[in-house]
C-alpha positions in Angstrom: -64.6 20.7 64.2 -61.2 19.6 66.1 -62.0 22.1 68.8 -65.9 20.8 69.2 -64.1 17.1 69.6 -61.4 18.1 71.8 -64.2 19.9 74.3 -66.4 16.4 74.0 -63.6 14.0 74.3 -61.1 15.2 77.2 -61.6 15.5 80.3 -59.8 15.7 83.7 -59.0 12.6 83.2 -58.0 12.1 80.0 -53.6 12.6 78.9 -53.3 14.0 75.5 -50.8 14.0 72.6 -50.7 16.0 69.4 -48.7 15.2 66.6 -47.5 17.7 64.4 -49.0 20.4 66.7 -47.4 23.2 64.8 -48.5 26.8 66.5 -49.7 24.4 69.4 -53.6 25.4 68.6 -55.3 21.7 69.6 -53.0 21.6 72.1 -54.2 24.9 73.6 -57.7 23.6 72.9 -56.6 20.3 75.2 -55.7 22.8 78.2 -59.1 24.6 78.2 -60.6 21.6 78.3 -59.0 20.8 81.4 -57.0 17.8 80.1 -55.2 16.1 83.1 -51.6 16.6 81.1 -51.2 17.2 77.3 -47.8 16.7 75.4 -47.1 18.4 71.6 -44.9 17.2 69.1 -43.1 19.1 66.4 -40.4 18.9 64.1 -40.3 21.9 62.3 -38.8 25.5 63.1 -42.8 26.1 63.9 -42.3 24.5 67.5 -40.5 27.7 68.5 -43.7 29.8 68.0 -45.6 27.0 69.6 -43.5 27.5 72.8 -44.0 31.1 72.9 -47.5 30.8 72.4 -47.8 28.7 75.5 -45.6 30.9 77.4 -48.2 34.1 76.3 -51.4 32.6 77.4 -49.8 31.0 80.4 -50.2 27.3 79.0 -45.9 26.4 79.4 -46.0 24.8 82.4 -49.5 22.7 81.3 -47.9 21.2 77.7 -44.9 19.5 77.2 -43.5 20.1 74.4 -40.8 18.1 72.2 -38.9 19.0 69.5 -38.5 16.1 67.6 -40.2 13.8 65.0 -43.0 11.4 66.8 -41.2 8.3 65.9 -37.7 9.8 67.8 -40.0 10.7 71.2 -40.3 8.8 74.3 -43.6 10.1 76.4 -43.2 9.7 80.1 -46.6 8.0 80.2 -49.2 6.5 77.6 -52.0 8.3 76.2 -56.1 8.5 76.4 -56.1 10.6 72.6 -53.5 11.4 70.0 -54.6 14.4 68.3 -53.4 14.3 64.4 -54.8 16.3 61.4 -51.4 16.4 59.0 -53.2 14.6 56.1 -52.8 15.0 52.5 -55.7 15.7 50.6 -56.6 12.0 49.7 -55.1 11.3 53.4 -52.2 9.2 52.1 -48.1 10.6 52.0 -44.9 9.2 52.9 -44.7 7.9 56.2 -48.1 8.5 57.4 -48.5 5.0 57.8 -45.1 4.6 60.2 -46.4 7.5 62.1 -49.6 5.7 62.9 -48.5 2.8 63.5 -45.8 3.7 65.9 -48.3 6.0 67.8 -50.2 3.5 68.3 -47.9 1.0 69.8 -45.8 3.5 71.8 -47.9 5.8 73.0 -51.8 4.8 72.9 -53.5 2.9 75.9 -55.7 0.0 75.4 -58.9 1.2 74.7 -57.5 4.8 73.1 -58.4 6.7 70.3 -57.1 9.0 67.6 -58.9 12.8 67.0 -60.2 12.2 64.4 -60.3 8.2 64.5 -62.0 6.6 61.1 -61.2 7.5 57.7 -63.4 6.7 54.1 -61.3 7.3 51.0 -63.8 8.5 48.3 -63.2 9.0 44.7 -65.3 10.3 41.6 -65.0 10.9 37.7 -64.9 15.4 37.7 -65.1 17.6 34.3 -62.5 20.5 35.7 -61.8 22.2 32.7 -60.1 25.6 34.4 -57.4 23.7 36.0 -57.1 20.8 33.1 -56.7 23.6 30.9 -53.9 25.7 33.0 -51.8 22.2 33.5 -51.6 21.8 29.4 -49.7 24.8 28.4 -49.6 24.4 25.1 -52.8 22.9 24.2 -53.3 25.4 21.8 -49.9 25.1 20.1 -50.1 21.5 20.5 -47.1 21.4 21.9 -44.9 23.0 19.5 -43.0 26.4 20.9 -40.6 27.9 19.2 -40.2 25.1 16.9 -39.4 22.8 19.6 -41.0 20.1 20.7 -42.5 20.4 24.3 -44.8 17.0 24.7 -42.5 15.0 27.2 -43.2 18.5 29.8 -46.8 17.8 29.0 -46.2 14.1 29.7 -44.7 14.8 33.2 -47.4 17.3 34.0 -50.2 14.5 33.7 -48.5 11.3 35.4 -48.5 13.8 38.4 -51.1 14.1 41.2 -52.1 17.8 42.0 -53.9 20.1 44.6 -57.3 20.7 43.3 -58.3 24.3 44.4 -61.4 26.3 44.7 -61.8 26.8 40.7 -64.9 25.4 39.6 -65.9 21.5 39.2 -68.6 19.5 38.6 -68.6 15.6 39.4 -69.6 13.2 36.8 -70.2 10.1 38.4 -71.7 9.2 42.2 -68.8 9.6 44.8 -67.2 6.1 45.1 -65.8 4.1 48.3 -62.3 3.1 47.8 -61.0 2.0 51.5 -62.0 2.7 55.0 -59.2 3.3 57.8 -59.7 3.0 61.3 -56.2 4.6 62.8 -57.0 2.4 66.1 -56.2 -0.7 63.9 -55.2 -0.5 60.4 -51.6 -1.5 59.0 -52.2 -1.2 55.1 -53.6 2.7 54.1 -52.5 1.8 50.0 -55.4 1.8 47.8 -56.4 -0.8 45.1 -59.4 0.2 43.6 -61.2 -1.5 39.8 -64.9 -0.6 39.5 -66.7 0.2 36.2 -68.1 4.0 37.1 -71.2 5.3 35.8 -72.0 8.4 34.5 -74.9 10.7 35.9 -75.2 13.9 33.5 -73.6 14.4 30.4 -70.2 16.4 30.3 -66.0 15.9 29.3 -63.8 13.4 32.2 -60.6 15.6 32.9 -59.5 13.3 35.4 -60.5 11.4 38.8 -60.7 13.7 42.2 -59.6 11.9 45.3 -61.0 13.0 49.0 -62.3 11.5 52.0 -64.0 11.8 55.0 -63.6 11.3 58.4 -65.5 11.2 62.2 -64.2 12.4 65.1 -66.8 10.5 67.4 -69.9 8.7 66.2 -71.5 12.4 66.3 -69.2 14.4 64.7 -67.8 14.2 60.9 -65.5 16.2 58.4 -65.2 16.0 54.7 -63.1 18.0 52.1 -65.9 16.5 49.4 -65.4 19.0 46.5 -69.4 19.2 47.1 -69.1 21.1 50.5 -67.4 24.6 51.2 -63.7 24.7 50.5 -61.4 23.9 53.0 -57.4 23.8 54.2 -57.1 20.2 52.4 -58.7 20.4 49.2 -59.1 17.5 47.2 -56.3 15.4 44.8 -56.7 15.5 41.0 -55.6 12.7 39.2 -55.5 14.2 35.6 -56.3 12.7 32.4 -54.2 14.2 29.4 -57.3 13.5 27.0 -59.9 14.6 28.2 -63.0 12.0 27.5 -66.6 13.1 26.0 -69.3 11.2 28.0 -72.9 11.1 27.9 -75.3 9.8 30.6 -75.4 5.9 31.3 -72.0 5.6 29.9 -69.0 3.0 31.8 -66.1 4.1 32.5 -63.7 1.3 34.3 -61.5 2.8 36.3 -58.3 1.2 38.2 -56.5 3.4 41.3 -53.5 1.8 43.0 -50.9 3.1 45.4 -47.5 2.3 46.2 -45.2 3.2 48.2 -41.6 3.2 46.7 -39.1 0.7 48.2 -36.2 2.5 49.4 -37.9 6.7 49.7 -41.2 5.4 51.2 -42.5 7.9 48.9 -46.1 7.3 47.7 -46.8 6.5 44.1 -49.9 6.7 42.2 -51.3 4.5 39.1 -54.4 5.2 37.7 -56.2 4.1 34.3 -59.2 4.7 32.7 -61.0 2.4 29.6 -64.1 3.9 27.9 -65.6 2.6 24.4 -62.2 0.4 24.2 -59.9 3.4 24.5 -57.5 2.7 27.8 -55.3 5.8 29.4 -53.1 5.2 31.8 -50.8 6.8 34.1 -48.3 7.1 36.9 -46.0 8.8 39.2 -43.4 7.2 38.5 -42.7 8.3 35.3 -42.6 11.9 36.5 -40.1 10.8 39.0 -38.1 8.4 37.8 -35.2 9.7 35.3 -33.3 7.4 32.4 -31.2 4.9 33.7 -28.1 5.9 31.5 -28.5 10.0 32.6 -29.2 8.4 36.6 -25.9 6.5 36.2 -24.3 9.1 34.7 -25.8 11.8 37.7 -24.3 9.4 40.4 -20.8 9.3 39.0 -20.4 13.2 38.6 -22.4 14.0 41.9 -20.5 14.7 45.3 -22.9 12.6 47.3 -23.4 13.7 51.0 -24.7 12.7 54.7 -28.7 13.8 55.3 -28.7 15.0 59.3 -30.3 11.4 59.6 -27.5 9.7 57.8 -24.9 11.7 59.9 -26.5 10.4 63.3 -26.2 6.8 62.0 -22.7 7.2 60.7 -22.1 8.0 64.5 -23.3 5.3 66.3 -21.9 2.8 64.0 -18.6 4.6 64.2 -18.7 3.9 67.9 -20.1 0.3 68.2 -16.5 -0.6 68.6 -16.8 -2.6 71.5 -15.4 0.1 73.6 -18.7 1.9 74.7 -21.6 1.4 76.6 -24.7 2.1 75.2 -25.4 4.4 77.6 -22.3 6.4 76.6 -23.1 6.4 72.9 -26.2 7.8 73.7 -24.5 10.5 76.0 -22.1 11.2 72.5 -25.3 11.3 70.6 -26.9 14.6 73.0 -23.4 15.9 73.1 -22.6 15.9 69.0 -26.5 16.3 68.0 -28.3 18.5 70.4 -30.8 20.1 67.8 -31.6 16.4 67.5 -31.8 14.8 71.0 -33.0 16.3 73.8 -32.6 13.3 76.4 -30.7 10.3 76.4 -34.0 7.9 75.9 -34.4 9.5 72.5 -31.2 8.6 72.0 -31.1 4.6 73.3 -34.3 4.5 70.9 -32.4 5.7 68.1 -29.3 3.4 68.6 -31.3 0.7 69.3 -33.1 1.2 65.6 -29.7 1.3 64.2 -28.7 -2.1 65.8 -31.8 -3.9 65.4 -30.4 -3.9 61.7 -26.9 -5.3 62.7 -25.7 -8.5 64.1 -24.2 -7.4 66.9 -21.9 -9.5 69.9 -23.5 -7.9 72.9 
């Protein structure tokens, strides 16, 4: 599908970016398709293969190529089409959002688009029983293992999102709409969904299975609907620890929200269920979030250190001393973090992040 767009939607004249190109592949596509200039982004180790793909099928002096994360690159020029398919299986992760965003202010021309460009989150009530069945352990035992109590595992397990795989599945309810995204315009991709859901055939409600779809022009559309052929993306399964008995024509009132948390930017899920006056509910955060004595007691014993991030602000703040240019911080950046810049731009954008926090006497 991503190679069938690429073919209708650039031309001679169109520039391209990819983001997250990985082995290079859409990129490559991009090039066949006679793209006027095409530029790929990656951050991970996997833009070393990327580069000696290019060089093996002749593409290395058609792509540019930057190591780096989208938000830390400077393009020479704006583009026609930013190529992106990094998507989680209901679309949403951490930072998805700033990437967009940013793309589309630094690197997008008026009247640009995004491959693929519109987004429909989609949701249903699924009986699952396989996979419900492999996340409670000890169902059996209830439990109990070697006389020791084991239900707070359990409770993680279920205020968790997971994968859903291949294993079989059979939706309960009509596939809901929870939001629509157009990446051409969009700021806010959290999800706050309350609908009372009702139920088509008779069967047990493991949990709630997230998807969506998406169109790459008017023409062309994807889905990773559990009610196609599997695919790379799957779907997410919001599991319910007890599983619900439901007969045809019965409501189930469900409630979805996402959030992302304040200081990680790491996505969190809530999601509850009410049937026959019986309410559920559940949410990441308790799977992630430990006991405030234990977390107090973890930050006085831990030796705390410097991410590679952290390190490369520690750096320009060390040397906002009134004595250098910004010019020759930048210069000091490339020179003390070289697997991080790889010009001086990328390094004035960086810097000028940094101070855009500060109250600085320029």
């Amino acid at each position: 599908m991503f190679r069938k767009a690429i073919t209708e939607l650039v031309d001679p004249s169109k520039v391209v970016a990819e983001i997250g190109s990985a082995l290079g592949t859409y990129s490559f596509f991009a090039v066949r398709a006679e793209a006027k200039r095409v530029y790929a982004i990656e951050m991970s180790d996997i833009f070393q293969v990327g580069l000696e793909l290019a060089r093996r099928n002749r593409m290395e002096d058609k792509i540019q190529f930057f190591f780096a994360r989208s938000t830390e690159v400077n393009l020479p020029e704006q583009v026609d089409l930013i190529i992106m398919e990094d998507y989680s299986p209901f679309l949403l992760y951490s930072g998805l959002e700033t990437t967009i965003r940013d793309a589309r202010q630094r690197f997008l021309k008026p009247g640009g688009n995004f491959i693929p460009n519109n987004f429909e989150l989609k949701l249903a009530l699924v009986e699952y029983p396989t996979f419900f069945h492999q996340l409670h352990l000890w169902e059996k035992e209830q439990d109990i293992l070697f006389d020791l109590d084991w239900s707070y595992t359990t409770d993680l397990i279920f205020n968790e999102t997971h994968y859903a795989d291949d294993r079989p599945k059979q939706l309960l309810t009509a596939e809901y709409s929870v939001k629509t995204i157009d990446l051409r315009s969009c700021d806010d991709f959290m999800v706050n969904f309350h609908q009372e859901l009702t139920i088509e055939r008779p069967g047990i409600v493991h949990g709630i299975l997230g998807w969506w779809d998406c169109w790459f022009t008017p023409r062309q559309f994807f889905s990773n609907s559990p009610q196609l052929p599997n695919n790379t993306w799957g779907q997410m399964f919001f599991p319910l620890r007890y599983p619900i008995p439901v007969q045809t024509s019965d409501k189930i009132t469900l409630s979805l929200l996402s959030l992302p948390a304040k200081y990680s930017g790491q996505i969190h899920f809530k999601w509850q269920v009410e049937h026959a006056g019986n309410v559920q509910e559940y949410n990441t955060f308790r799977a992630t979030a430990p006991d405030p004595q234990r977390l107090r007691q973890f930050q006085l014993t831990s030796t705390p250190r410097l991410s590679r991030d952290g390190q490369v602000q520690q750096f320009i703040l060390n040397h906002l001393d009134g004595q250098h240019s910004w010019t020759e911080i930048a210069a000091l950046l490339c020179t003390a973090f070289p697997d991080v810049f790889q010009n001086t731009e990328q390094a004035l954008t960086k810097i000028s992040e940094i101070s855009a926090r500060l109250t600085l006497d320029r």
